[in-house]
C-alpha positions as CSV (number, residue, x, y, z in Angstrom):
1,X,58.0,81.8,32.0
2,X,56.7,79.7,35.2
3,X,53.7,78.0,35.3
4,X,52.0,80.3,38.3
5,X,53.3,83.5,36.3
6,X,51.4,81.8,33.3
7,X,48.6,81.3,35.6
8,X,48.7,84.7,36.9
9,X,48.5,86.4,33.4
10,X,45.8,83.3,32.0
11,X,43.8,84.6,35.2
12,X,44.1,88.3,34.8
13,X,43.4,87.8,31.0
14,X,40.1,85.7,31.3
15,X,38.9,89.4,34.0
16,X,39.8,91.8,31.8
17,X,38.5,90.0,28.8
18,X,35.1,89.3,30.2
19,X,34.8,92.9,31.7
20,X,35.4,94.0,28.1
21,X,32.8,91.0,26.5
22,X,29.7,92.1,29.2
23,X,30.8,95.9,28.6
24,X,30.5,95.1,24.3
25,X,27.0,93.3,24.5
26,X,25.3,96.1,27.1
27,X,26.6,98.7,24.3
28,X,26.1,96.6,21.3
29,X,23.1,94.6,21.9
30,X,22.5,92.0,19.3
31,X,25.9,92.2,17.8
32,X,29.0,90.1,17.5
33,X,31.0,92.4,19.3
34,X,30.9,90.6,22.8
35,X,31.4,87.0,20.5
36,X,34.9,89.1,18.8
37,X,35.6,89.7,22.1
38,X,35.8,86.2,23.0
39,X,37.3,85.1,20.3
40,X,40.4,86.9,21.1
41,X,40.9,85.7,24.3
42,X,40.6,82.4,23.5
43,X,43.4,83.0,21.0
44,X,45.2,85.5,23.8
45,X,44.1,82.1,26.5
46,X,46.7,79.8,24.6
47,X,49.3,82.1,23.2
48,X,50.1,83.3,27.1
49,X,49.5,79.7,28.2
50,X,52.5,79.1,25.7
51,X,50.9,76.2,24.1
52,X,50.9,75.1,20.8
53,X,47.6,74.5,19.4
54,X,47.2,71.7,16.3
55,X,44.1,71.9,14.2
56,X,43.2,69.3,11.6
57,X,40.1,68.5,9.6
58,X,38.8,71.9,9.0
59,X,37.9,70.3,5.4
60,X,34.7,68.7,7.3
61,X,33.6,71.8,8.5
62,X,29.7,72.3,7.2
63,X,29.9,75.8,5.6
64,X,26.5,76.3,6.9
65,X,25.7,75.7,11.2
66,X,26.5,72.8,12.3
67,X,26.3,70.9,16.3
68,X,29.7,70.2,17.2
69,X,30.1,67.2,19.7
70,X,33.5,67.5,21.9
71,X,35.0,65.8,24.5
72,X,35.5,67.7,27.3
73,X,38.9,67.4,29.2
74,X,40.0,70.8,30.8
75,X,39.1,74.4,31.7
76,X,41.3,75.3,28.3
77,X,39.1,73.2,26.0
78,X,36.6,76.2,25.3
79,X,39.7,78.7,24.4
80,X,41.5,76.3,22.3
81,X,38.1,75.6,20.6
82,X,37.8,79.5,20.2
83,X,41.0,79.6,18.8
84,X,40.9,77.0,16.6
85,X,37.6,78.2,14.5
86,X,37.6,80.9,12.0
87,X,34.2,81.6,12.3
88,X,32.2,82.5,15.2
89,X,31.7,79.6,18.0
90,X,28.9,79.0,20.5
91,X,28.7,76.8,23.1
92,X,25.7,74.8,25.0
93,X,26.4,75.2,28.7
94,X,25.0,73.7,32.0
95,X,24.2,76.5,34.2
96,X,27.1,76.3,37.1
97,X,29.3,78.1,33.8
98,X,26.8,80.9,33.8
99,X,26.8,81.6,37.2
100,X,30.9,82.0,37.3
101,X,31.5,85.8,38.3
102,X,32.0,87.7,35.2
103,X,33.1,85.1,32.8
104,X,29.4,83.4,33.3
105,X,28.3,87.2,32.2
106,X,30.8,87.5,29.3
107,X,29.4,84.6,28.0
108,X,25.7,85.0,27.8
109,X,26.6,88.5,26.3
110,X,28.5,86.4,23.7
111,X,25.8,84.8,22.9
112,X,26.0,81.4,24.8
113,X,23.5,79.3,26.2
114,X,23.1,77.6,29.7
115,X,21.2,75.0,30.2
116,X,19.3,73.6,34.0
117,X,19.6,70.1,33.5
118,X,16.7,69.7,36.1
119,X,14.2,72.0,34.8
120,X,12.4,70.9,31.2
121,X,11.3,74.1,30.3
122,X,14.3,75.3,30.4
123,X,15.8,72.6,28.0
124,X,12.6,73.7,26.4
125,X,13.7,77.6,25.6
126,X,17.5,76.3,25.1
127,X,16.7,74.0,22.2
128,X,14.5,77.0,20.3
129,X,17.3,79.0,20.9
130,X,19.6,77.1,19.5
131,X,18.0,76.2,17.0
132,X,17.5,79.7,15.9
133,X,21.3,79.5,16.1
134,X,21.9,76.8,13.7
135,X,19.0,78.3,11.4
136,X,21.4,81.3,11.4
137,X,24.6,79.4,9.9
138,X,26.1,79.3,13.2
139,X,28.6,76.8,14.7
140,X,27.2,75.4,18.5
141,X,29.3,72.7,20.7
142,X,27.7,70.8,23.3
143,X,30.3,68.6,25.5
144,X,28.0,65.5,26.0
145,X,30.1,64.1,28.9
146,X,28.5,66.5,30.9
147,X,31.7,67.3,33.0
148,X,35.5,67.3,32.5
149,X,37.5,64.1,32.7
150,X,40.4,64.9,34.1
151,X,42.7,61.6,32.8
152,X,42.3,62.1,28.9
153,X,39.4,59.4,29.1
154,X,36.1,59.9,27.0
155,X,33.6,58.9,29.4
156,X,29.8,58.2,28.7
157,X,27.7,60.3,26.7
158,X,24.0,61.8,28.4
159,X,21.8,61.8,26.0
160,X,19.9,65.1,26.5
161,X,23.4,66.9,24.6
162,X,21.6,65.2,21.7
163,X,18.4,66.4,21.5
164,X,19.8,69.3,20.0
165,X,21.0,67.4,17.2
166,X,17.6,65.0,16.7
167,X,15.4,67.9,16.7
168,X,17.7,70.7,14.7
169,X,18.4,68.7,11.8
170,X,21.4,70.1,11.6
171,X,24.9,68.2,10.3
172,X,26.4,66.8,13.8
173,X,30.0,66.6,14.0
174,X,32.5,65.2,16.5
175,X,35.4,67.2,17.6
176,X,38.3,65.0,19.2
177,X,40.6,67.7,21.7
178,X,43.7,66.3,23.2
179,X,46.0,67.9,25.8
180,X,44.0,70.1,27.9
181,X,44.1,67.6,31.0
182,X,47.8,68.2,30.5
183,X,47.9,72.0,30.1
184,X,45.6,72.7,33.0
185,X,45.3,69.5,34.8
186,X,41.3,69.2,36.8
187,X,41.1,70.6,40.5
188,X,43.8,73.1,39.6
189,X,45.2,76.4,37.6
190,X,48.7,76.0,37.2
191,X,49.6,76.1,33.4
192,X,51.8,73.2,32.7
193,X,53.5,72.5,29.3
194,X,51.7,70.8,26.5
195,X,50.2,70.6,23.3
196,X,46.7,70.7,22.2
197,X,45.0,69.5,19.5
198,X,41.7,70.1,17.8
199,X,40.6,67.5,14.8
200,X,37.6,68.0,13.3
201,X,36.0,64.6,12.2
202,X,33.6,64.2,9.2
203,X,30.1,65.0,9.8
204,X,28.0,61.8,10.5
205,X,26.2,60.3,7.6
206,X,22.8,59.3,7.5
207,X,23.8,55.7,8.0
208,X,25.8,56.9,10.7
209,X,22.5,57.9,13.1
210,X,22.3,61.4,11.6
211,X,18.6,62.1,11.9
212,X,18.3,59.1,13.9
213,X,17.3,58.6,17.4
214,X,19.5,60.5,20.3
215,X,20.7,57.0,21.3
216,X,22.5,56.0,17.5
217,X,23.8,59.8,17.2
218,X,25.3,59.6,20.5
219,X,26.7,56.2,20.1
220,X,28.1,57.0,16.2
221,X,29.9,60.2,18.0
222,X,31.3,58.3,20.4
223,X,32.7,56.0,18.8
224,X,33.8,58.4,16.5
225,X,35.7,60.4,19.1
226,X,37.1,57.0,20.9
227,X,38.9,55.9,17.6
228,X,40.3,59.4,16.7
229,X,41.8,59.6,20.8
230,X,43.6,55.8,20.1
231,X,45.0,57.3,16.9
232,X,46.3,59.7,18.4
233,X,47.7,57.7,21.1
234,X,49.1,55.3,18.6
235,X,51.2,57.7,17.0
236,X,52.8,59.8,20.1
């Protein structure tokens, strides 16, 4: 199958899909039905992208909630993370997501959370939020690089993605994803072939920065994230 038929399909998928997410929480309010929904595109997202999706380190998974710290390469890095979890995933968003016709919608019904970066109150309501979240035994990614490198590179870390973290109490845990800048290369939305890959890296210690100030839990993730992307690059 071409790439722009992929495209086409990826695009008509990610419509229908968020017609049927918004639809779910207006009917169902407070349930997971709008988060189900979700989940199966994301699953749907990188089946019809015809990409093969690797997941490794589920082991470190926290049975309980837990703040997941990603890299962020690629429109396809919030399906494949969809895909790649069992459980139900939520995601800590700036606000230009939310405001995306429909799929902004689908994924406030879904219970996601935007974010203005230049309002504190705001930051304010988001961390209680999420924090109720992660009180709840819930899973929540933040992508700290604060927009998507589009050359594989992990670029630097803000800081406010880790207030979350320092004030939750929650386990943090870096997420290393590989091959979305391939898959759906930045600027564009031509599917292209690739493979992607999820690996779930232990959960910082305490010696690590967990508990620790914003700076040493952002510089342990980091670094944590840095080394699993040159392992990777050593072996392929």
């Amino acid at each position: 199958m071409r790439g722009a038929l992929r495209s086409l399909i990826l695009v008509l998928l990610t419509a229908g899909s968020s017609v049927a997410a918004f639809l779910a929480g207006r009917l169902h309010p407070g349930g997971d039905r709008a988060a189900r929904v979700m989940g199966w595109w994301g699953r749907a997202f990188v089946r019809f992208g015809g990409w093969k999706l690797r997941v490794e380190g589920m082991e470190n998974l926290p049975s309980g909630g837990a703040v997941l710290v990603a890299n962020h390469q690629s429109v396809v890095d919030i399906p494949m993370l969809l895909a790649a979890f069992p459980r139900p995933v939520g995601f800590l968003a700036k606000r230009e997501l939310g405001e995306i016709p429909l799929f902004g919608k689908a994924m406030a019904a879904a219970g996601n959370l935007f974010v203005d970066r230049d309002d504190p109150r705001d930051a304010v309501r988001m961390l209680r939020e999420a924090g109720a979240r992660l009180r709840d035994g819930r899973l929540v990614v933040v992508f700290p690089e604060g927009t998507r490198r589009g050359d594989g590179s992990i670029g630097e870390f803000q800081l406010g993605a880790f207030y979350l973290a320092q004030k939750s109490g929650a386990p943090v845990v870096p997420v290393y994803l590989d091959g979305g800048d391939r898959a759906i290369p930045k600027g564009g939305f031509r599917a292209r072939p690739a493979g992607l890959l999820v690996r779930v890296l232990p959960p910082l210690s305490p010696g690590e920065g967990a508990g620790g100030s914003k700076e040493r839990i952002a510089a342990a993730v980091r670094a944590r994230i840095l080394a699993a992307r040159a392992n990777e690059r050593a072996i392929t």
